[in-house]
MDTraj code that builds the backbone (N, CA, C; nanometers):
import mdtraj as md
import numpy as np

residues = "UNK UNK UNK UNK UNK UNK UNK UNK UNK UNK UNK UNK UNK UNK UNK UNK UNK UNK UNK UNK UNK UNK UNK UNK UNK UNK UNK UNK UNK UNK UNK UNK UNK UNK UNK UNK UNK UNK UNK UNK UNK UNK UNK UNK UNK UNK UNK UNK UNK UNK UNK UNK UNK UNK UNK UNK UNK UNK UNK UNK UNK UNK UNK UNK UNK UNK UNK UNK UNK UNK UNK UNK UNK UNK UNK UNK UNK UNK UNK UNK UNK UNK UNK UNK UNK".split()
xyz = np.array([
    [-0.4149, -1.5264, -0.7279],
    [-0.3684, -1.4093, -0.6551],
    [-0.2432, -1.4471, -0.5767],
    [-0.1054, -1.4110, -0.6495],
    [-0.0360, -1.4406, -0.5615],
    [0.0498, -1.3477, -0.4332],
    [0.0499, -1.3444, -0.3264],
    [0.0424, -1.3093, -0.2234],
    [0.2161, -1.2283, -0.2199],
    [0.3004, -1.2578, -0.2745],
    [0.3907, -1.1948, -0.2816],
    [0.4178, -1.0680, -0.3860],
    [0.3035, -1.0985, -0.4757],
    [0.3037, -0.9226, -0.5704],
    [0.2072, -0.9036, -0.5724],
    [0.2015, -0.6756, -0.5131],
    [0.0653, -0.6505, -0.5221],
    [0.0825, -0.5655, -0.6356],
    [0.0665, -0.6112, -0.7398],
    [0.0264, -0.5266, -0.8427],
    [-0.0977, -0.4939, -0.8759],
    [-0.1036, -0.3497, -0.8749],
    [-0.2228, -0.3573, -0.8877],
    [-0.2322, -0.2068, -0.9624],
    [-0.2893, -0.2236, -1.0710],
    [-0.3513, -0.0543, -1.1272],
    [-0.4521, 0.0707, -1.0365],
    [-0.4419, 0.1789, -1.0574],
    [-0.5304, 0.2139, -0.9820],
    [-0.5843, 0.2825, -1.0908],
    [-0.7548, 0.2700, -1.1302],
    [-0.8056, 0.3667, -1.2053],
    [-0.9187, 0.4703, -1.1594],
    [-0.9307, 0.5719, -1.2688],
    [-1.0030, 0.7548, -1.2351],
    [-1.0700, 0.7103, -1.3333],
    [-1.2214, 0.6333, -1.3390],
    [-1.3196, 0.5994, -1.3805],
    [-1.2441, 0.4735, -1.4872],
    [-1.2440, 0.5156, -1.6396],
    [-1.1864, 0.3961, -1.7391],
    [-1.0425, 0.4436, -1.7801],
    [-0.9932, 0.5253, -1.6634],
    [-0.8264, 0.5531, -1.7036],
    [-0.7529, 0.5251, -1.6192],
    [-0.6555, 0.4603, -1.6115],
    [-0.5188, 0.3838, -1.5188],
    [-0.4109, 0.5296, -1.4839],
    [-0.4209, 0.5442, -1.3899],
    [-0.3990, 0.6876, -1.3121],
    [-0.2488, 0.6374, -1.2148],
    [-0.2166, 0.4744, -1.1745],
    [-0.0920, 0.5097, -1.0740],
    [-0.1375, 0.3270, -1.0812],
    [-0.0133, 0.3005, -0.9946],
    [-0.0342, 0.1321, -0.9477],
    [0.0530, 0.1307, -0.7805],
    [-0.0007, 0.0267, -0.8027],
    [0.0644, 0.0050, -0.6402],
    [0.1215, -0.1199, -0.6248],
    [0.3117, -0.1715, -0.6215],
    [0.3583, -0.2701, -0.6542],
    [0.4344, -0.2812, -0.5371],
    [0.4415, -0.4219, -0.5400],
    [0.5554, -0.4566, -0.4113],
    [0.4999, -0.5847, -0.3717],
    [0.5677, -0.6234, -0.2565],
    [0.5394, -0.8082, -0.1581],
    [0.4296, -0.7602, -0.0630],
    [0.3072, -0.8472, -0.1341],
    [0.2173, -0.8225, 0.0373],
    [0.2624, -0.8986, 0.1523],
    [0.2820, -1.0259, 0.0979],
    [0.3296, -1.1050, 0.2296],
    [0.4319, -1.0148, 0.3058],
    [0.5254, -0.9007, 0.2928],
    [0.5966, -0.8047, 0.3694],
    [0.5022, -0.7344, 0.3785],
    [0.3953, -0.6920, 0.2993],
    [0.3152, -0.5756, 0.3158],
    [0.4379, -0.4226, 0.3049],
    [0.5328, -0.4305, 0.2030],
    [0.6061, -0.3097, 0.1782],
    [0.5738, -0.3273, 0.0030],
    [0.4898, -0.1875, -0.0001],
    [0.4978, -0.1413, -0.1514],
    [0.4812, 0.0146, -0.1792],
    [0.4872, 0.0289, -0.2795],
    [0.5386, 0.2018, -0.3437],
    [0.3608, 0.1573, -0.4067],
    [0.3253, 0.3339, -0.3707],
    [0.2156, 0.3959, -0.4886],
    [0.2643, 0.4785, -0.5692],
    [0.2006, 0.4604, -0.7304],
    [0.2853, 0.5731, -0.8092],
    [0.1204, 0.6379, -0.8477],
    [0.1543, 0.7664, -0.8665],
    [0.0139, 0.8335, -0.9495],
    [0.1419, 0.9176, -1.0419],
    [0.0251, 0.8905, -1.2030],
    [0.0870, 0.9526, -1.3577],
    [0.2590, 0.9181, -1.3250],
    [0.3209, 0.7903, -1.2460],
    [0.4197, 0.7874, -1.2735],
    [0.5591, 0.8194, -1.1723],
    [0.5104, 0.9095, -1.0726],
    [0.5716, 0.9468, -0.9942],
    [0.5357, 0.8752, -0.8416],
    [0.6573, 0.8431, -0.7949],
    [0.6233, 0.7590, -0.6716],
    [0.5435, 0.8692, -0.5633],
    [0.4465, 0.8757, -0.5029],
    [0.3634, 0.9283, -0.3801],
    [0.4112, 0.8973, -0.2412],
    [0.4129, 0.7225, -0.2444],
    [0.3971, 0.6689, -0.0966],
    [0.4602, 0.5719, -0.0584],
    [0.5014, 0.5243, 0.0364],
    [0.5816, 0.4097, 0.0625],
    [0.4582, 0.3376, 0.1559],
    [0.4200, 0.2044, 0.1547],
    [0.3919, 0.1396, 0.2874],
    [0.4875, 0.0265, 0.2893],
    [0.4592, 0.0232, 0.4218],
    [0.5412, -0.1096, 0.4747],
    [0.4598, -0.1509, 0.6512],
    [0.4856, -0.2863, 0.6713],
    [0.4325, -0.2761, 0.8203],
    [0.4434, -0.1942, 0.9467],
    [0.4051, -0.1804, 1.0470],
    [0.4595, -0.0943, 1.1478],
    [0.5216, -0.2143, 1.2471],
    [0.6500, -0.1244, 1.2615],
    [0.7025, -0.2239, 1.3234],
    [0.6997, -0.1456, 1.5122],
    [0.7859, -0.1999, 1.6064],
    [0.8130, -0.1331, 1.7603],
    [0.9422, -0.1034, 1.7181],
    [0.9619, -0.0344, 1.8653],
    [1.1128, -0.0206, 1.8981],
    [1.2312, -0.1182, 1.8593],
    [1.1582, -0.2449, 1.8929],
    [1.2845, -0.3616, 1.8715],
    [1.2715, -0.4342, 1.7138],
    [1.1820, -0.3469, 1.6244],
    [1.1603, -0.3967, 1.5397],
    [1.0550, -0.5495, 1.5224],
    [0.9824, -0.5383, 1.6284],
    [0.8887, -0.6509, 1.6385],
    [0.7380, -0.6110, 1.5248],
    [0.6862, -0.7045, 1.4401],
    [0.5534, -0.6431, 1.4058],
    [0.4757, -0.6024, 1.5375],
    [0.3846, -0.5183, 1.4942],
    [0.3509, -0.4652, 1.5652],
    [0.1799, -0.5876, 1.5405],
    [0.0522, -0.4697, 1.4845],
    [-0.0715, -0.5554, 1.4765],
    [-0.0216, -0.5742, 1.3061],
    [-0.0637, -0.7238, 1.2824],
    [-0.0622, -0.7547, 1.1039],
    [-0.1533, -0.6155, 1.0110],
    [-0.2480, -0.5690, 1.0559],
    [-0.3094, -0.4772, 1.0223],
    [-0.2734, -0.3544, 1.0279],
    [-0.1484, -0.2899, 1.0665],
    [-0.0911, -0.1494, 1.0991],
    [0.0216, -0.0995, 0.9790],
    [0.0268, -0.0126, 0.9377],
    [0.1063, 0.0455, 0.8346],
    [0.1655, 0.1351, 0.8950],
    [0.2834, 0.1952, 0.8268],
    [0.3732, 0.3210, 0.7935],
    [0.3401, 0.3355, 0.6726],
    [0.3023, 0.4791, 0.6908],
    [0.2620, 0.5623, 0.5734],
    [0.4095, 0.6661, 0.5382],
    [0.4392, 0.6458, 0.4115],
    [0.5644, 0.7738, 0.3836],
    [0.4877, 0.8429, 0.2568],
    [0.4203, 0.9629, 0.2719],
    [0.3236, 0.9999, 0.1509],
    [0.3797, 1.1222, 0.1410],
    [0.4057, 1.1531, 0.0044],
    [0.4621, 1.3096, -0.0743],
    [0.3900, 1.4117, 0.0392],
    [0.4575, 1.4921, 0.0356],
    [0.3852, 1.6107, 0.0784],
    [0.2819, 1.6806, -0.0498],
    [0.1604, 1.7133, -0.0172],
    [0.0082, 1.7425, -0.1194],
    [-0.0441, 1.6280, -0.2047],
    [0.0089, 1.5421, -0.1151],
    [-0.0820, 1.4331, -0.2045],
    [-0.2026, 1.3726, -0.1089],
    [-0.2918, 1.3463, -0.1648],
    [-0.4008, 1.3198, -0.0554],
    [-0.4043, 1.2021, 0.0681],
    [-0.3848, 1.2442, 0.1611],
    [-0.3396, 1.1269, 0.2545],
    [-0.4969, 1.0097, 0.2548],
    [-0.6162, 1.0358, 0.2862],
    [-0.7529, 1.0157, 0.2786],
    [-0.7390, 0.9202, 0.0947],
    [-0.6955, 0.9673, -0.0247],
    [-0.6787, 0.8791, -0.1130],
    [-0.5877, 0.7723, -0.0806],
    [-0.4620, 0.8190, -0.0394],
    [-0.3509, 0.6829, -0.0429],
    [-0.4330, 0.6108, 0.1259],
    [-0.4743, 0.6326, 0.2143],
    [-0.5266, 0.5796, 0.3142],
    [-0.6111, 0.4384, 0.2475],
    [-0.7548, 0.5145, 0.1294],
    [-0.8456, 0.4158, 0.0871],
    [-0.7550, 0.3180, 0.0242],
    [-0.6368, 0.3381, -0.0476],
    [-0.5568, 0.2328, -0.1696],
    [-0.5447, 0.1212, -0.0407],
    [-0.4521, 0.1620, 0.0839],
    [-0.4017, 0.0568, 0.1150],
    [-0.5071, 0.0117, 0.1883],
    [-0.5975, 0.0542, 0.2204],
    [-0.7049, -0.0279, 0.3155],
    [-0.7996, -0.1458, 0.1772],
    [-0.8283, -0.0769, 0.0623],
    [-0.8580, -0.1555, -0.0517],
    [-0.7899, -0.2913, -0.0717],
    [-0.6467, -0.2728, -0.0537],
    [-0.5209, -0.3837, -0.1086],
    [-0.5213, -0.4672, 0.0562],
    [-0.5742, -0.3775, 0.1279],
    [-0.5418, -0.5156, 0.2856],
    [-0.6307, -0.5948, 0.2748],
    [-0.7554, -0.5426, 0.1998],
    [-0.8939, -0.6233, 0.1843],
    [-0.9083, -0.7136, 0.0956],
    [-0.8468, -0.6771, 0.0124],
    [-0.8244, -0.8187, -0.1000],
    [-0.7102, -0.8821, -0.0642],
    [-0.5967, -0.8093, 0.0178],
    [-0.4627, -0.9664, 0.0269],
    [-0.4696, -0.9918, 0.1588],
    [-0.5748, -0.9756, 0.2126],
    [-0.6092, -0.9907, 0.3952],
    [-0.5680, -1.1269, 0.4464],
    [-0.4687, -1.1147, 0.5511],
    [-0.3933, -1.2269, 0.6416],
    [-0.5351, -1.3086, 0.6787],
    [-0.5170, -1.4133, 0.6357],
    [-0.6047, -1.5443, 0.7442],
    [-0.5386, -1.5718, 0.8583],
    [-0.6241, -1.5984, 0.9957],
    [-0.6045, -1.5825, 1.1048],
    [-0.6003, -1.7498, 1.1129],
])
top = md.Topology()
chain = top.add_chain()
for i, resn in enumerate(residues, 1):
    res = top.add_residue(resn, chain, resSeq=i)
    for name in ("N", "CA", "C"):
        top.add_atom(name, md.element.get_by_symbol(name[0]), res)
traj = md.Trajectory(xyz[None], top)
């Protein structure tokens, strides 16, 4: 598992429906569903651009796309590329 690409498929039972690619170690990647980009994450940063908690996101999600679905993806992908303390 390497820590700088999260590739990852997302499937709707035995069909590959979107993926979710990018650097976890930045923790900035794009979700696509059937192809079309949905979402941006990336860390949350402050004012001065400091991380904020390793665990905090910016969400940039299409408008009608399910926020509660793209929510579970990235909480799924923090859980498998989860920072050791």
């Amino acid at each position: 598992m390497n820590i700088t690409n999260c590739d990852a498929d997302i499937y709707l039972g035995g069909t590959v429906i979107g993926e979710a690619k990018g650097n976890w170690r930045a923790k900035s990647f794009t979700i696509s569903i059937g192809g079309n980009e949905v979402a941006k994450v990336s860390r949350k940063t402050g004012a001065l651009g400091h991380l904020m908690d390793a665990d905090s996101y910016h969400m940039d999600i299409v408008a009608g796309v399910d926020t509660v679905f793209i929510s579970m993806i990235v909480i799924g992908l923090d859980e498998i590329y989860h920072d050791e303390d």
